[in-house]
N, C-alpha and C positions, 0 to 999 in steps of 0.2 A: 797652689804648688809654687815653691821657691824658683826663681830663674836658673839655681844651678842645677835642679832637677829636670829640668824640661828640654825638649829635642831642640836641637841648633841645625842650621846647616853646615856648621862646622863640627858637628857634636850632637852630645855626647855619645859613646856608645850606652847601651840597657842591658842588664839581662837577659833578654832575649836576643841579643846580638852577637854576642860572644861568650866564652866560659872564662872563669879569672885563674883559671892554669893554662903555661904555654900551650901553643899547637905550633904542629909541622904540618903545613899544608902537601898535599897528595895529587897529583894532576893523575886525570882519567886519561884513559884510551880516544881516539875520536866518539861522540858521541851528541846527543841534544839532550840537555835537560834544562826543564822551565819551573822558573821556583818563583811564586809571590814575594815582590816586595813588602814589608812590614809598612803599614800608613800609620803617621800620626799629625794630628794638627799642632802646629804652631802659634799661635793667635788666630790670625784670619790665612795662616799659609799652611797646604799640605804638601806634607814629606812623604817623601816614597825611600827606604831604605831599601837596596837591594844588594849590598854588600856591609858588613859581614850578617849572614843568615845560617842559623843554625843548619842550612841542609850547605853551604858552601861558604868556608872562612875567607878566601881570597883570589884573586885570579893572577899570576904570576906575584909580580909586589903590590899590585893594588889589592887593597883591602877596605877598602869605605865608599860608598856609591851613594849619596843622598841626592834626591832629583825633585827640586821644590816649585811649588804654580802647576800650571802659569795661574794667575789669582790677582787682583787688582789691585797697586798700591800709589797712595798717595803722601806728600809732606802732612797729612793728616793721618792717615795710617801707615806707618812705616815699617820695616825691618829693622829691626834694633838687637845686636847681638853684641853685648858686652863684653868687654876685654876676659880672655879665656888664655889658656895656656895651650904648648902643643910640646912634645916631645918625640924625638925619632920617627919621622915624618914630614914626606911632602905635602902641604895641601894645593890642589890644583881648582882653580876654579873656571867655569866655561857658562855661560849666557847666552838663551835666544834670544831673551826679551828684557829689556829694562838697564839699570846702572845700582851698581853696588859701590861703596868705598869702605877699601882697605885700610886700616892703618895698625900698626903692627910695635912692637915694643925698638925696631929699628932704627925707626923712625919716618917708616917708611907711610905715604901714603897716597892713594893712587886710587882712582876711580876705575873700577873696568864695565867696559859696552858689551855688547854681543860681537861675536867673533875675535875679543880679544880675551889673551890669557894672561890669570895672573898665578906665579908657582911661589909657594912660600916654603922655604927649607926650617925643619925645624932643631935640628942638631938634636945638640943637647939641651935646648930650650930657649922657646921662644914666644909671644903673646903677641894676639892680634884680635882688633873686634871688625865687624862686620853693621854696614847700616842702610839704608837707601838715601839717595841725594833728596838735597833739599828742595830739586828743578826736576825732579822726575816723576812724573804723572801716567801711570798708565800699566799695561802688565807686567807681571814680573814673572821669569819662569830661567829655571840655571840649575846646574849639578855642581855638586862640589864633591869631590873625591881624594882620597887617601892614598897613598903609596906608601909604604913600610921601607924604610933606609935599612942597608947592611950592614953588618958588622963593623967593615972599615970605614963607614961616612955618619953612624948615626951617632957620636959622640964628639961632631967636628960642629962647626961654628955658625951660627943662622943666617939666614940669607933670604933677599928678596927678589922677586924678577917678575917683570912686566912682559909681556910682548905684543904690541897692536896689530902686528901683522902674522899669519902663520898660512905657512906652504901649502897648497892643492895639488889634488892629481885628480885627472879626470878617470870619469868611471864609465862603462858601456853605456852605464841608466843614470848618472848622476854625478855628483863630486865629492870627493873627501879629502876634509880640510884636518889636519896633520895636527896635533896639541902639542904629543910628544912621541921622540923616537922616531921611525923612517916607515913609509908605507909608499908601495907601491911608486916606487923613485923620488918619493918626496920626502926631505928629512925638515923638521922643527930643530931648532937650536935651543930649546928649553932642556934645562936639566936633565938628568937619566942616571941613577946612579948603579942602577940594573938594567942588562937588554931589558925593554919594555918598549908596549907602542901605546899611544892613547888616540884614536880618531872619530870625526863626525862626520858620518856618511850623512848626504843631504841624496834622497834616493827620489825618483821621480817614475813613472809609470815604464816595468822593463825590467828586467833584467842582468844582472851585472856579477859578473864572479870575481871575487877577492882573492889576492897572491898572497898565503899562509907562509909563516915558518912551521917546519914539522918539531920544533924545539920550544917551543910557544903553544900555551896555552890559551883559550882566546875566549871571552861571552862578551854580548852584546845589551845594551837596556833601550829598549824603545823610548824616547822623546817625545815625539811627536807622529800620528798616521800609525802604519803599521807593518810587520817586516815579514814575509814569506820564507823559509827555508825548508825546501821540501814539500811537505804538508802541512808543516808546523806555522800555524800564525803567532808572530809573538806581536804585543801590545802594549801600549805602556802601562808599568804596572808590575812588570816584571823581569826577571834575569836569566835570560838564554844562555848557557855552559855549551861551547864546542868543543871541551878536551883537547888533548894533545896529540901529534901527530898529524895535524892535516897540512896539507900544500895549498888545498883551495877550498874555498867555500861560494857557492851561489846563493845568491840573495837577491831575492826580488818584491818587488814594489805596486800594489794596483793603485795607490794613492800616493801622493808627495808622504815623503817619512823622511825624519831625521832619527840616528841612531847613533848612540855613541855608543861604540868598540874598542875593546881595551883589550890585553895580552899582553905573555913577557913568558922569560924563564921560568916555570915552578920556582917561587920562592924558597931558598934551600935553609933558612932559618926557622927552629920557633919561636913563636911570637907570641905576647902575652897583650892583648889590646883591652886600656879598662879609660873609663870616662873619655879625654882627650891624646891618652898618650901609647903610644905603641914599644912598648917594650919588650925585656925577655924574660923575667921575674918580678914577685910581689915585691921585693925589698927598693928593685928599683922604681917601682908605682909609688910606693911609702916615700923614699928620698924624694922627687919629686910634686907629690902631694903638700906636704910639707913645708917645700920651698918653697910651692904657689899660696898656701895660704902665710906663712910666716913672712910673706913678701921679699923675698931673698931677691940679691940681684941677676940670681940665674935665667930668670923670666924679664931679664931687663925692666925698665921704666920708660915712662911715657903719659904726655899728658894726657891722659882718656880722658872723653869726654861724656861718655858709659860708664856706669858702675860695672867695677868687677862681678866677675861673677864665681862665685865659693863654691869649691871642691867638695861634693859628697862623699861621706864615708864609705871605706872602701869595703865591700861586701866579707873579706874573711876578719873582719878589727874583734878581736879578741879571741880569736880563736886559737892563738897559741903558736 
């Protein structure tokens, strides 16, 4: 199988992840629902998708959940993800274990560790490949995730942002460390271009209740251990829905757990998400498409040191 047909962690989406006509995403009531992530291998790394899934498109603006490792990599075995495209789209990425570098059509390029984030705005278009260090020996295990831009910012100009350090609030049973948006008195200064939160509860043996928006919708994907609410054990592997409308939620711990927890506004757009790009229409997937393989300077330049990686056809091409 060609490289541009194969799962990224930044990509692509499949068929089975989304339909290629827009949706309006629907927030529920309060509620639990637990839906398998879809798995697929990478070379020697498995992907857990747990957003977009045909039982739930998205959770406020996020919409892409891939959670990779943890799996062993070496300058002998590496991560190598070639220079790809992104349109109308944040990609956020977050590390327990290992060092990834960035480098993007900006010119940007920037290694990130665990506990550090690195946010890439995609505008109206922008490329970036993904690879492991040349001095990094040992596991590798991280999420990478999608936010869907609104109407007023997703045909505005690309952008890069680093940040080594990010905000904690303590928890009754543990900490959580802030990516983006405000939780519990602690705000990140990463982007947001919708209310939105993104956080990593690091949960410890105990018990701890979480302060909700009732305006927020909120799921959580196990990392690491395992998470308790209620009766319900969630584990990694999968994606916990807690609907809209709560103030608080309890969450507890018999083992150390890391969780990352995400929520925001029901996104009030539809969205049309196909390969790398989050749009509102096929015509604007075809414009884009296009410009990434005809090499347009919309996706900027840069010296890759990857081979790109070629846009497959797009699932309605001839239909009229």
């Amino acid at each position: 199988m060609s490289q541009a047909h194969t799962e990224q962690m930044s990509g692509p989406l499949a068929k089975a992840d989304a339909p290629s006509t827009p949706e309006l995403a629907v927030a529920e009531a309060p509620t639990i629902q637990v839906t398998p992530s879809r798995e697929a291998t990478v070379g020697s790394v498995t992907v857990r998708r747990a957003l977009p899934r045909r039982e739930r498109r998205t959770v406020g603006p996020w919409c892409f959940v891939d959670q990779m490792g943890p799996a062993p990599f070496s300058p002998q075995h590496p991560i190598e993800i070639g220079p790809h495209p992104h349109l109308g789209l944040h990609t956020v990425t977050w590390l327990l274990s290992g060092e990834l570098l960035h480098r993007d059509s900006l010119g940007s390029e920037q290694v990130i560790k665990p506990g550090q984030l690195n946010l890439m705005t995609a505008g109206n278009g922008v490329a970036h490949s993904e690879q492991t260090t040349d001095q990094y020996e040992g596991s590798m295990h991280g999420v990478q995730l999608w936010v869907a831009q609104p109407e007023r910012t997703r045909f505005g100009d690309p952008a890069f942002e680093h940040h080594e350090e990010l905000p904690q609030a303590a928890l009754h049973s543990g900490t959580a460390t802030v990516l983006v948006g405000e939780f519990a008195g602690a705000a990140s200064t990463a982007r947001a271009d919708t209310p939105m939160v993104g956080v990593e509860l690091a949960l410890r043996n105990g018990t701890s209740t979480l302060q909700l928006r009732t305006d927020f919708e909120y799921a959580a994907v196990v990392m690491e251990g395992s998470m308790l609410v209620g009766d319900e054990r969630i584990s990694p592997g999968a994606l916990a829905y807690f609907g809209e409308g709560r103030d608080e939620l309890e969450v507890a711990a018999v083992e150390p757990a890391r969780v990352l927890f995400i929520g925001g506004e029901p996104f009030p757009e539809k969205v049309l998400m196909w390969w790398n790009f989050v749009a509102r229409s096929r015509e604007e997937v075809d414009a884009a498409r296009s410009a990434w393989e005809e090499r347009d300077q919309r996706f900027g330049q840069s010296g890759w040191t990857l081979p790109r990686v070629s846009a497959p056809e797009v699932p309605w091409a001839g239909r009229g």
